[in-house]
N, C-alpha and C positions, 0 to 999 in steps of 0.2 A: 856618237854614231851619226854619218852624215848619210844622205839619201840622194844618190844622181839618176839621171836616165842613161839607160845605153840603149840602143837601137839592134835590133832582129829582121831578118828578112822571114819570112814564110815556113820554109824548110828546117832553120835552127829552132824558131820558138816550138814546131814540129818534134824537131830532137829533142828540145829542154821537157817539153811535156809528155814524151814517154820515158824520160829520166838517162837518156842518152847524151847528152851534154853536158857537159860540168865546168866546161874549160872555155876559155875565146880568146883568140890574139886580134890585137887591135894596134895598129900602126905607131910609134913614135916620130911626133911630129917633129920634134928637135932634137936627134939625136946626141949632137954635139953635147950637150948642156949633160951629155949620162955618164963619159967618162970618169970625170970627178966626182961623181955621186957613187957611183961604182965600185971605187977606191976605199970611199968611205962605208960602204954598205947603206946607202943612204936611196939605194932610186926606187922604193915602193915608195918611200915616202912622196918621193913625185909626180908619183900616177895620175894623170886626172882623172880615172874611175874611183879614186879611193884607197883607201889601206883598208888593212884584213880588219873586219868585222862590220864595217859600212855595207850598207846595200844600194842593190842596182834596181830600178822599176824599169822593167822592159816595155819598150815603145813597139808595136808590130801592127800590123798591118789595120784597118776596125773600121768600122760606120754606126753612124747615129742610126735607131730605128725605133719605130712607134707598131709593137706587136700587137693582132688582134689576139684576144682570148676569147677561149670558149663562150663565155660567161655574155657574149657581148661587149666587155668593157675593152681598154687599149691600156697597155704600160710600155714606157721607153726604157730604155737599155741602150747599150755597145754591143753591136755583136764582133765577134772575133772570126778573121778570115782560116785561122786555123783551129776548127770546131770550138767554138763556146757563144755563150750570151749571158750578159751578165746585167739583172736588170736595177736602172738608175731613173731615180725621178730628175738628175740632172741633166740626161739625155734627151728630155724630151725639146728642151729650148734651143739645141742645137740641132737636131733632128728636124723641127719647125722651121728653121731658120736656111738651113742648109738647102731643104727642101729632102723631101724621105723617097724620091722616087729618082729613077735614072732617065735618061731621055727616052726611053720605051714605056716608060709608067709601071715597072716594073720592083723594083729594091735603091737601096739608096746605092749609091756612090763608094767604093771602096774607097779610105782615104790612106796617105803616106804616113808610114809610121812617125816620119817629124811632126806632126803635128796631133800624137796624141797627149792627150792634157795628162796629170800626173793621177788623176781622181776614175782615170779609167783604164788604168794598167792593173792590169789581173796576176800576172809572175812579179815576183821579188824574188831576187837574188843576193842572200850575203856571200862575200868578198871572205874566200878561206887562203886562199895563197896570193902574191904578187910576186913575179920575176924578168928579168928583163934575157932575151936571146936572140938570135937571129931566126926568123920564120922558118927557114931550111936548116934549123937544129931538132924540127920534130921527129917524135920516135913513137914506137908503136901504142903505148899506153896514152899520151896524149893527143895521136890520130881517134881513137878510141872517144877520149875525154871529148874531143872538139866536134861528138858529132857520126863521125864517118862508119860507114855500116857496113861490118866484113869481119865475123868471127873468125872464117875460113878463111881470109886472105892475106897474104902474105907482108911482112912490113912493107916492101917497097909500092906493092899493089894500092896499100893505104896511104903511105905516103904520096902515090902518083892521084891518087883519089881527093885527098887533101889539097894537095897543090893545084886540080883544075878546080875547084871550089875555090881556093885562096884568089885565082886570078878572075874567077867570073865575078867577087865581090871585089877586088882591088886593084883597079886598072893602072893606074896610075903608079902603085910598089907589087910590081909583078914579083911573082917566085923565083924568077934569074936573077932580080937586082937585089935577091935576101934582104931586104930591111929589119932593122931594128924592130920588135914588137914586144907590147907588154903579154904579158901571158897570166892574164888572170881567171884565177881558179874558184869555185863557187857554188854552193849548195842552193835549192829550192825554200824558199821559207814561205809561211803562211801569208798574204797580203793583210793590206792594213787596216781594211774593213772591220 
């Protein structure tokens, strides 16, 4: 079992942690290289999220902080910008370092989920399906899986919901130009703590 990062904006790690999420499509950077894999039955193997049973540490949005306690003492942590705090004596030297105040004197710095270290990711995800399709192949169940929130709404409705989500994160393989994307499927597991 191998262990990579994938990265989350705000809203998803939101989905994933009320158990709305299960699914994510992520862009193929080389499509070309899938036919022949395709033929073979061979393109999870070429995922570079993984094959089924590997997990994913989600990267999302955090900052270092040094909390006061009641008590008088101080303990550092991660806090997470979608509700959590999770406290780390490894926090504090980055916290010191970074500096724990924003230019008001206020809270530290939110920082980009690219640079959260692997030892302050709180969600793990293993890796239950891999498949490869065109983005504009989704259908109402995995509008559902990826996220998108509309028990009452009608496929198209979710699908139109989906697709302005798909391009506000993907400028670049818009939803007209249907790219190739992996669609990988995936449960919550305990972190590694």
């Amino acid at each position: 079992m191998k262990e990579r990062p994938i990265l989350f904006n705000s809203d998803m790690v939101r989905a994933i942690l009320d158990d709305r999420k299960t699914q994510t499509r992520r862009i193929i950077k080389n499509p070309s290289r899938l036919e022949g894999l395709m033929l073979k039955g061979e393109e999870s193997e070429w995922c570079p999220y993984g094959v089924v049973g590997d997990r994913l540490w989600v990267k999302e949005t955090f900052r270092y902080a040094i909390f006061a306690l009641g008590c008088g003492g101080h303990a550092s942590g991660v806090e997470y910008k979608m509700r959590g705090i999770r406290f780390d004596k490894r926090a504090k030297k980055y916290a010191k370092q970074r500096g724990n105040k924003d230019k008001y004197g206020q809270h530290a710095k939110w920082r980009s989920p690219r640079f959260m270290p692997k030892w302050a990711a709180r969600l793990w995800l293993e890796i239950t399906g891999i498949r490869v399709e065109r983005v504009q192949e989704i259908g109402l169940r995995d509008c559902l899986a990826e996220g998108i929130e509309g028990q009452r709404k009608s496929v198209e409705q979710l699908r139109s919901d989906f697709w302005r989500l798909w391009d506000s994160l993907n400028a670049k393989h818009s939803w007209k130009s249907n790219p190739w994307v992996w669609v990988i499927e995936f449960k919550r597991v305990p972190d590694e703590l």
